[in-house]
C-alpha positions in Angstrom: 0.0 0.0 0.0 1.1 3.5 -0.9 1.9 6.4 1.9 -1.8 7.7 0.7 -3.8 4.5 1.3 -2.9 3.8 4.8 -3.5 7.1 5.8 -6.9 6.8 4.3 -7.3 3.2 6.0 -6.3 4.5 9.2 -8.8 7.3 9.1 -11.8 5.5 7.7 -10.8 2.6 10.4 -11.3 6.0 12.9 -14.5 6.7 11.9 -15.8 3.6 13.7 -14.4 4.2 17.1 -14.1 1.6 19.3 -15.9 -1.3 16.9 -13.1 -0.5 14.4 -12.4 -4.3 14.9 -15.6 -5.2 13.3 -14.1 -3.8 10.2 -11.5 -6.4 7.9 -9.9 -5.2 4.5 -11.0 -7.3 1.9 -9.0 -5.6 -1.2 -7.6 -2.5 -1.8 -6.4 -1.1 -5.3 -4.5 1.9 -6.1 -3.8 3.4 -8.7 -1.6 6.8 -10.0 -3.7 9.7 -10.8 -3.1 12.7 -12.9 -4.2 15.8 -14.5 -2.5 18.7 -15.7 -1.8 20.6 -13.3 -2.4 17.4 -10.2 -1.0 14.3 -9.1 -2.7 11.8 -6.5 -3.9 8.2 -6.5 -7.2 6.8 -7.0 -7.9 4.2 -4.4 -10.9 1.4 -4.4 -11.1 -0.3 -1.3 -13.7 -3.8 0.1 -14.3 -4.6 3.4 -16.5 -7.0 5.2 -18.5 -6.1 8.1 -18.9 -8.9 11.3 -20.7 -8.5 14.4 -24.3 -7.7 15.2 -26.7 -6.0 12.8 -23.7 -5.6 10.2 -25.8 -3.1 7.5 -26.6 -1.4 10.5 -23.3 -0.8 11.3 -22.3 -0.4 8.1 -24.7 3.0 7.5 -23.7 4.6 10.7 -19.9 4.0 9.7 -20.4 5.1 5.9 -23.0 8.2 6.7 -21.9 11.5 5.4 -18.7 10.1 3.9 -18.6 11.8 1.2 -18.7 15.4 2.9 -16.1 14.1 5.6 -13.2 16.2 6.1 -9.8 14.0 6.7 -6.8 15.3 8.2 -3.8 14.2 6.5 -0.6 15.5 7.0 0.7 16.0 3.6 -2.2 15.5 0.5 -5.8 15.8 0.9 -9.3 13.3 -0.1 -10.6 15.1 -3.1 -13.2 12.7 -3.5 -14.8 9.8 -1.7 -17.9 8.1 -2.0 -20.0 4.5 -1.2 -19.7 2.1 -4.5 -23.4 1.1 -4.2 -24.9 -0.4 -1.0 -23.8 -2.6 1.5 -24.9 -6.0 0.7 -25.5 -8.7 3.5 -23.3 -12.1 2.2 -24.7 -15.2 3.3 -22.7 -16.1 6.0 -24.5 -13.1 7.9 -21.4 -10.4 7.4 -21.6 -6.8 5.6 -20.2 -6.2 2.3 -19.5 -2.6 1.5 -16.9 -1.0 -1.5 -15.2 2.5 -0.8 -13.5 5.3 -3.8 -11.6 7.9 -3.1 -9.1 10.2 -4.7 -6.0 11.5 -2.9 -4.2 14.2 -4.3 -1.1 15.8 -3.4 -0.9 19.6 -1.8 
């Protein structure tokens, strides 16, 4: 993983507080991200939900995600939204599918 992604894991992993443990990484991609006058990575990122009532869980964690503010030390999230809706797998946990673009400041 890239400096940029595990900040980003770190602070989405933060925004569950104390049941961060409820949260495993399924996959994470990045990739290098351009324009002409910026450079970042585009990141898109599973995880799987346990515990009680993991869709529950899963739109308390994921609500107002996309207007979040993170503090990173050097870059910033441009962009970062919910790939569809959490889906309940039938072993009972939470699937749910993150993008976001980091750029550099």
């Amino acid at each position: 993983m890239t400096a940029y992604a595990n900040v980003l894991l770190r602070l989405l992993l933060q925004r569950a507080g104390e049941d961060c443990n409820r949260i495993f990484l399924s996959s994470w991609k990045t990739v290098e991200w351009n324009s002409l006058t910026l450079d970042g990575e585009r990141h898109r990122a599973s995880f799987t939900i346990g515990g009680p009532d993991p869709l529950r869980f899963a739109a308390l964690w994921l609500a107002g995600l996309s207007e979040a503010e993170f503090a990173m030390t050097r870059g910033f999230v441009a962009d970062i939204e919910v790939i569809g809706k959490p889906t309940l797998r039938e072993d009972g946990m939470a699937e749910v599918e993150i993008a976001a673009l980091t750029l550099d400041d």
